[in-house]
C-alpha positions in Angstrom: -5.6 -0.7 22.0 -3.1 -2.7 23.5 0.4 -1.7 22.8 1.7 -4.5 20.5 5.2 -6.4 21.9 8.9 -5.2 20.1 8.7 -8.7 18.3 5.4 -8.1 17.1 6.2 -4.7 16.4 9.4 -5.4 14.3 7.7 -8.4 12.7 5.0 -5.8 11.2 7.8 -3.5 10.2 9.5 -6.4 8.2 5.9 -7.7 6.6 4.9 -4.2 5.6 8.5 -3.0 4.3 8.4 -6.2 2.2 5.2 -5.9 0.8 5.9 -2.3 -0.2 8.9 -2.9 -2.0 7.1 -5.5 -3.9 4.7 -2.8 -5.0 7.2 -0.7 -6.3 7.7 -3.1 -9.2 3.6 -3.2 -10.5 4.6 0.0 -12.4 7.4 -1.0 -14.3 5.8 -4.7 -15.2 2.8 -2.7 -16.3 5.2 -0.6 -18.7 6.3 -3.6 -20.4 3.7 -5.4 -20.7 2.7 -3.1 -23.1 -0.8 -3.1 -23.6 -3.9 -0.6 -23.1 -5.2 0.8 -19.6 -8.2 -1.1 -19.0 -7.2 -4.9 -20.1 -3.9 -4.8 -18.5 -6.4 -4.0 -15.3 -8.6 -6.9 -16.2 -6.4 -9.5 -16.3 -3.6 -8.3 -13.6 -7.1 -8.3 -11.3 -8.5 -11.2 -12.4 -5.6 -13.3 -12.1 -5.0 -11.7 -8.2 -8.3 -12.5 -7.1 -7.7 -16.1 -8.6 -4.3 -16.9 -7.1 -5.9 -16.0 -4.1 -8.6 -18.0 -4.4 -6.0 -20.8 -5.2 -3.9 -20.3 -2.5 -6.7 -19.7 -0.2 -8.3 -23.4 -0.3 -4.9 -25.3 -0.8 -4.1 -24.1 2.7 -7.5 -25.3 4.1 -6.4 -28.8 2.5 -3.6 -28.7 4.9 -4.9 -27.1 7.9 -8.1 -25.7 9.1 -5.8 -23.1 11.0 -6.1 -20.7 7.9 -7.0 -17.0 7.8 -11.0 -16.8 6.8 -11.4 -15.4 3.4 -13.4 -12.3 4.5 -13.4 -12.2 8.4 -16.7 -11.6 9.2 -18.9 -8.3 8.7 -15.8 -6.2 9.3 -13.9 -8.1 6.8 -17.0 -6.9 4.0 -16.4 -3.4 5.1 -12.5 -3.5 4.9 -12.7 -5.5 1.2 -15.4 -3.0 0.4 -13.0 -0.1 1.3 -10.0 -1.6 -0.3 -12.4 -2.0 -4.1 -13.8 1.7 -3.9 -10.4 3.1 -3.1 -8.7 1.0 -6.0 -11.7 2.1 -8.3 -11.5 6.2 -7.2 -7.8 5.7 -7.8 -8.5 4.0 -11.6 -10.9 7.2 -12.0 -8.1 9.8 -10.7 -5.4 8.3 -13.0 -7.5 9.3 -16.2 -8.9 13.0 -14.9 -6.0 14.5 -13.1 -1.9 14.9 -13.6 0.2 12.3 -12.2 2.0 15.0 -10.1 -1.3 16.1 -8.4 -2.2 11.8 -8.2 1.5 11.1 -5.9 0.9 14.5 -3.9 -2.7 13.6 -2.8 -2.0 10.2 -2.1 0.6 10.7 0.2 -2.0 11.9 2.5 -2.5 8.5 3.3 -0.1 8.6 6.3 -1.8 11.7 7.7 -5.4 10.6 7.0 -4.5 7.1 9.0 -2.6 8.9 11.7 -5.8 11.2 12.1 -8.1 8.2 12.3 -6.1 6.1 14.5 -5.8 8.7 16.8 -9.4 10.0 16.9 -11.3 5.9 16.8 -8.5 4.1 18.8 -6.9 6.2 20.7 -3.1 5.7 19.1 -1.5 9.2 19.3 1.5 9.0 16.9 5.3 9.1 18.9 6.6 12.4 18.0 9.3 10.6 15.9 6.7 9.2 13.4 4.7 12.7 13.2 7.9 14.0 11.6 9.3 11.1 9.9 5.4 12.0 8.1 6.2 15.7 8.0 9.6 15.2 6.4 8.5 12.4 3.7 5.7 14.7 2.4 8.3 17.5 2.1 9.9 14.8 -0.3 6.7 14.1 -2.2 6.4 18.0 -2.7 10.1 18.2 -4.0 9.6 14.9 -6.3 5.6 16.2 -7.7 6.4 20.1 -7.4 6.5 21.1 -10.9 3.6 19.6 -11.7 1.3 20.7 -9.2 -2.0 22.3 -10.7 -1.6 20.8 -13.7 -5.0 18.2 -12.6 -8.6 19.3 -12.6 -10.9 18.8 -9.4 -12.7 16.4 -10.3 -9.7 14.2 -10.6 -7.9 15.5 -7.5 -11.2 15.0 -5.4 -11.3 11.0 -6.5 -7.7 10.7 -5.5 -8.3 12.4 -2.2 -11.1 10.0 -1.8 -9.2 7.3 -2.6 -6.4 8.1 -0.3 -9.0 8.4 2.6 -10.6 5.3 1.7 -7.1 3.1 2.0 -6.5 5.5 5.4 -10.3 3.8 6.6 -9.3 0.4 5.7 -5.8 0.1 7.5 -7.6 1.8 10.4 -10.4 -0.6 10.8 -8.0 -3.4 9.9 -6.3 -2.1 13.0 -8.8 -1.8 15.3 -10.2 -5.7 14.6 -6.7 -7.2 15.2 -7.8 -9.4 12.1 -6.3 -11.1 9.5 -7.3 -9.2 5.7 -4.6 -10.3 3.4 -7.3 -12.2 1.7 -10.1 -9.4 2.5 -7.7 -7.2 0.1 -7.0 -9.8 -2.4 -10.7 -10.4 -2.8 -11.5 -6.8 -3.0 -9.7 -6.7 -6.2 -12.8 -8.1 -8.1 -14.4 -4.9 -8.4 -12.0 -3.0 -10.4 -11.6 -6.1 -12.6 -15.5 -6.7 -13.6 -15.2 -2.6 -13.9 -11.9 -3.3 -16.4 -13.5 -6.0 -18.0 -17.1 -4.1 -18.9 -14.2 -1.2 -20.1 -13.0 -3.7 -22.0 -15.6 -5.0 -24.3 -15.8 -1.2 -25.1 -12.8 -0.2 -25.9 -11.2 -3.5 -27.4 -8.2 -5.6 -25.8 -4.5 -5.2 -26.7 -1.5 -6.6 -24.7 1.5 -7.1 -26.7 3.6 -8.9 -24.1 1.1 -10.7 -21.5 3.9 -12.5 -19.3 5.0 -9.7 -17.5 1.3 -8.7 -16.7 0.5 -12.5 -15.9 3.9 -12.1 -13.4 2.7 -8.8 -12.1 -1.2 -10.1 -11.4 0.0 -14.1 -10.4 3.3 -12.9 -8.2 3.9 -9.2 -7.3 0.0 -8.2 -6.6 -1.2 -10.9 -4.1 2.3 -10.3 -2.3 2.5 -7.1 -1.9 -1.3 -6.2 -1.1 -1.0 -9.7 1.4 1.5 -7.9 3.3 0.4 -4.6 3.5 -2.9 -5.4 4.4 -2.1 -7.7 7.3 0.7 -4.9 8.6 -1.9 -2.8 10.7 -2.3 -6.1 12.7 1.5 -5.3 14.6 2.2 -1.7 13.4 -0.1 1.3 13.5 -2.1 2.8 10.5 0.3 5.7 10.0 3.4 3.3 9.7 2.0 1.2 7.5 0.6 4.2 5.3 4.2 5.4 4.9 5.8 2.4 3.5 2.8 3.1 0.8 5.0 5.5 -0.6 8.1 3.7 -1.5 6.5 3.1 -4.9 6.5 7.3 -5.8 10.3 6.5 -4.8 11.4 3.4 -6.5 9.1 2.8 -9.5 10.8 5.8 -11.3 14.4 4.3 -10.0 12.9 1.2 -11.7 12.2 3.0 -14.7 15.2 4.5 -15.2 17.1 1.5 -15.3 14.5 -0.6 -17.2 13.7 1.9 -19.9 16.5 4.4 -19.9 14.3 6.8 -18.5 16.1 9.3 -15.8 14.5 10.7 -13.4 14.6 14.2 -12.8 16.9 16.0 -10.4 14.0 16.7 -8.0 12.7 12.9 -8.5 16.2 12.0 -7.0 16.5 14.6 -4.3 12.8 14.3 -2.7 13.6 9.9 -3.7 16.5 10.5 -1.2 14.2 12.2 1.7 11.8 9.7 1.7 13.8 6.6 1.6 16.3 8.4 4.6 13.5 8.9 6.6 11.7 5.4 5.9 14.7 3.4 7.0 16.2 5.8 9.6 12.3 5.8 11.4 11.8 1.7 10.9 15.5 2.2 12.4 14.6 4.2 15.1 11.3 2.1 16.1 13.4 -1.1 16.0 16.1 0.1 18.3 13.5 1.7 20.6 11.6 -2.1 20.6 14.7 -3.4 21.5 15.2 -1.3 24.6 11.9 -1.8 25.5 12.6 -5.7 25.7 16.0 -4.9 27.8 13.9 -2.8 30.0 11.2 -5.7 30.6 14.0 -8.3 31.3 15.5 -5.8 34.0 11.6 -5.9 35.7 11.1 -9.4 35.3 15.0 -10.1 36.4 16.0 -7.8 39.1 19.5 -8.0 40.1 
């Protein structure tokens, strides 16, 4: 592929960054909202897919230069991603520990850097191989005490879901296209899967606002963001920025419910948010550089 230009590239850093430190926030709103598993996944889907929707045709009332709603075949294949990995993540979060859930799914970044590197030819810079060693080391500290505590079954659907996000940011990638909406869209899945759950199991959500917030708000702008990032940053930058929810949501937590985190919560926390802004650091200051050195070609003394 092309090698995106600094602006590009520190535009993608900004989108993504934002977008994952919107996600870090769904845990906490899901916590008070209150309620059981499977409506509070009904209706924060339902009302994701709608707001997109929404959103979606009031733009076209303004402009016809508007972002399709599934780009094309690829688009299918990236939405269709995006639903099985939510639903494989759904089926984790009831058969395996939580520790072994976070640990797996960190494997994100190395499933997209392994991808990106075989299908389009992006080798990762040394500097974001062990920004990607280092974070994981902080997963492990944060998850350690708990690993083994999961069964297979569960820790095979949360490998399979990590992969599955790993294939969508890399085709997402290689098209160059616009998914915001793709991954927005996707979410219908999981909720017709919630909502069948549902009428089983019976609905109960004592305090719906914060679950209306979280579905309305917080889900169509983070998952906007983060899906569009692979356009102007690479698969394994993107998949890192993933992780800032294992970080913050406890953080969150702790000063929402009085919940403190654990010494080893706060240590690996500490790792992974370093590393996070000294590489975004790093990449930004190497752009910049890269712009000086361009104006020197262009602008010989």
């Amino acid at each position: 592929m092309p090698t995106p230009s600094p602006s590009s590239h520190a535009k993608g850093l900004a989108l993504t960054a934002f977008g994952g430190m919107a996600l870090t926030i769904d845990i906490p709103l899901i916590r008070l909202a209150d309620g059981d598993p499977w409506p509070i996944l009904m209706v924060r889907s339902a009302l994701t897919v709608a707001v997109a929707l929404i959103v979606w045709f009031v733009w076209r009332l303004f402009t016809r230069n508007v972002p399709p709603l599934v780009p094309g075949r690829v688009g299918l294949v990236v939405a269709a991603l995006y639903a099985l990995s939510a639903l494989c993540f759904i089926t984790a979060v009831y058969n395996t520990s939580t520790a072994n859930l976070v640990f797996i799914l960190a494997f994100n970044s190395m499933f997209a850097a392994l991808l990106s590197w075989l299908f389009l030819k992006e080798r990762p810079r040394p500097a974001t191989l062990i920004a990607m060693g280092v974070m994981l080391i902080g997963v492990l500290i944060i998850v350690g005490g708990g690993i083994g505590a999961g069964n297979l079954f569960g820790d095979v659907m949360a490998l399979s879901g990590a992969f599955l996000l790993a294939t969508a940011i890399t085709i997402t990638r290689g098209s160059g296209r616009d998914m915001g909406f793709a991954a927005l869209v996707a979410v219908a899945l999981p909720c017709l899967v919630a909502a069948i759950m549902t009428a089983r199991t019976g609905y109960r959500i004592e305090a719906p606002w914060w679950i209306i917030l979280n579905g309305a708000v917080i889900m169509p702008i983070s998952f906007f963001c983060l899906s569009n990032g692979p356009k102007y940053i690479s698969g394994p930058e993107v998949a890192m920025f993933y992780l800032l929810e294992t970080v913050l949501a406890p953080v969150w937590v702790w000063l929402i419910f009085s919940e403190v985190p654990s010494r080893a919560t706060l240590i690996g926390g500490t790792i992974l948010i370093v590393t996070l802004v000294a590489h975004s650091l790093w990449q930004l200051h190497s752009g910049r550089k890269r712009r000086l050195a361009q104006g020197v070609v262009r602008h010989p003394l």
